[in-house]
C-alpha positions, 0 to 999 in steps of 0.5 A: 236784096238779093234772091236765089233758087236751090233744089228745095226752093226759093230765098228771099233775102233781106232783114229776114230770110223767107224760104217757100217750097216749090212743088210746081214742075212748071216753076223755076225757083231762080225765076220765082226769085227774081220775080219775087224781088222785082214785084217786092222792090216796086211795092217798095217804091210805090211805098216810098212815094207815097208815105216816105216810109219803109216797107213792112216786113215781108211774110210767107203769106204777103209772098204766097199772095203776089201774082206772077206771070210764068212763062213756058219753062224754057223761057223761066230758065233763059230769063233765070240764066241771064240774070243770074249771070249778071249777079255772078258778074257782080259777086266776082267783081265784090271777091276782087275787091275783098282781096285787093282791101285784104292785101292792102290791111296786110301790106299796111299791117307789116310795115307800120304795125308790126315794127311797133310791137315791141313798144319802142319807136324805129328809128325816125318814127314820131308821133303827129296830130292828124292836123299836121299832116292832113286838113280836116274840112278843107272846104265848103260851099255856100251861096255865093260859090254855090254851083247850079247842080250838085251830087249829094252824100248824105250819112245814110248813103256811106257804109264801112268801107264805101259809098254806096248812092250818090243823090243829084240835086239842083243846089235849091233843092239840095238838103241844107247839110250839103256843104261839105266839098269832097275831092279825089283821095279825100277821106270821109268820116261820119261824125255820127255814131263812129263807132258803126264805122261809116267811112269810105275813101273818095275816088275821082268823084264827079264835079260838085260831089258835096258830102253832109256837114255830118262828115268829116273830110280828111284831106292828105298833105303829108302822106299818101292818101291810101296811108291817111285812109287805113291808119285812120280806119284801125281799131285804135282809131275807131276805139279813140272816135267812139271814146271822144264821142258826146252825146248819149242819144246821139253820140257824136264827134267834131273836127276837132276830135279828128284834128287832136288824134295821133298818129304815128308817122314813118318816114318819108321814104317808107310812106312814099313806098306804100303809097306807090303800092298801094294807089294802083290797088286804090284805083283798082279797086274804085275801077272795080266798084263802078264796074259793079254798079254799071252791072247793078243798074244794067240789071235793074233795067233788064230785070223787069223787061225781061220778066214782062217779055218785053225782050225777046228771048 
């Protein structure tokens, strides 16, 4: 969540968006935000904590109610500046990485979408199964094998795109569905509800990642794994998940509905090229997002320290 001043006062964005007018000369509406958001985020732990639920919506009257300490202005707009300096970082490193997607769907488009237009196969073009050049759930873990400590990626923690937290976990304390082992260049799947798009690629992960049994992981062997991650993330390949998908409550795939799609295969010279393009946009891209949470966590340490005075400024 994410809060921002304006001349005309101060947004809290979340499920909803809340806008209070400021009409205090002494009040920096960046700084209100911020405060805003440290004081709403411990609510929500303390929350978590102890009833394991979500937090109730957020109202103008529950906002006007929370109690803010305000320091002399100058200080509001330091606190504001460094902070805000931070999410510019971020917002920069999230545009980068927009582009970087965007040229790597264009660059896939053009060779391997186009070509196919006008319904006939170029020459050495063929049509495969996903079990012919990639494994579905190469690998587990179970008991005997299993490590002492473990990183945990559950189906809540993947959106399009990305995975968004990583839990550790002793392997005794791990959830049961902690199985599945994921390495460098695998691709992630959510079996469930595919048509909402939960995939993300797998960049140089830590020693004992494990993602759910609720994933599927999809291991290149014949292609790159850039290619094996875009041609298994198109609109096709989603529209065939959610068609195969059982369940009307639950709706979901399994690994053999990975194992059974098509797809269709250059060859090997033009895979070979997109992949020695488009890996150094991979790992620039994953350079990017770590970036990013390092800046993400940096913030959330700072942020209270520096609205408590604990800093000095």
């Amino acid at each position: 969540m994410k809060g921002r001043g304006d001349s005309g006062g101060v947004r809290i964005q979340g499920t909803d968006c809340l806008r209070l007018r400021m009409r205090s000369p002494s009040v920096d509406n960046s700084f209100l935000s911020y405060s805003l958001i440290l004081d709403t985020h411990q609510r929500w732990m303390m929350n978590q904590s102890s009833h394991g639920a979500t937090m109730p919506s957020l109202n103008q009257d529950i906002i006007r109610r929370i109690p803010v300490r305000l320091p002399p202005l100058p200080v509001q707009r330091r606190i504001a500046g460094i902070l805000s300096a931070y999410d510019e970082l971020m917002e920069n490193n999230r545009r980068r990485i927009r582009l970087l997607e965007a040229m790597v769907r264009a660059l896939y488009r053009e060779w391997f979408v186009r070509p196919c237009q006008a319904g006939k196969l170029p020459k050495g073009w063929e049509m495969k199964k996903v079990a012919q050049v990639a494994e579905v759930n190469r690998a587990q873990i179970n008991a005997r094998n299993a490590p002492d400590e473990l990183h945990y990626i559950d189906i809540s923690s993947v959106s399009p795109g990305q995975i968004d937290t990583i839990t550790t976990y002793a392997f005794a304390d791990a959830p049961g569905r902690a199985r599945r082992i994921v390495q460098h260049g695998d691709v992630l799947w959510s079996c469930v509800r595919p048509n909402r798009r939960s995939h993300a690629l797998v960049m140089h992960p830590e020693p004992n990642t494990i993602a759910s049994t609720d994933f599927a992981v999809l291991t290149a062997t014949k292609v790159p794994f850039t290619f094996l991650y875009f041609t298994t993330t198109t609109d096709d390949f989603v529209g065939y998940l959610a068609n195969n998908a059982t369940g009307a409550a639950y709706p979901a795939v399994t690994t053999a509905t990975f194992e059974k799609a098509d797809l269709l295969i250059p060859p090997v010279p033009l895979l070979k090229k997109f992949g020695d393009a488009t890996i150094p946009m991979a790992e620039q891209i994953h350079t990017l997002q770590r970036q990013t949470a390092n800046l993400r966590r940096t913030c959330d340490l700072l942020l209270p320290r520096l609205l408590s005075g604990q800093v000095a400024l």
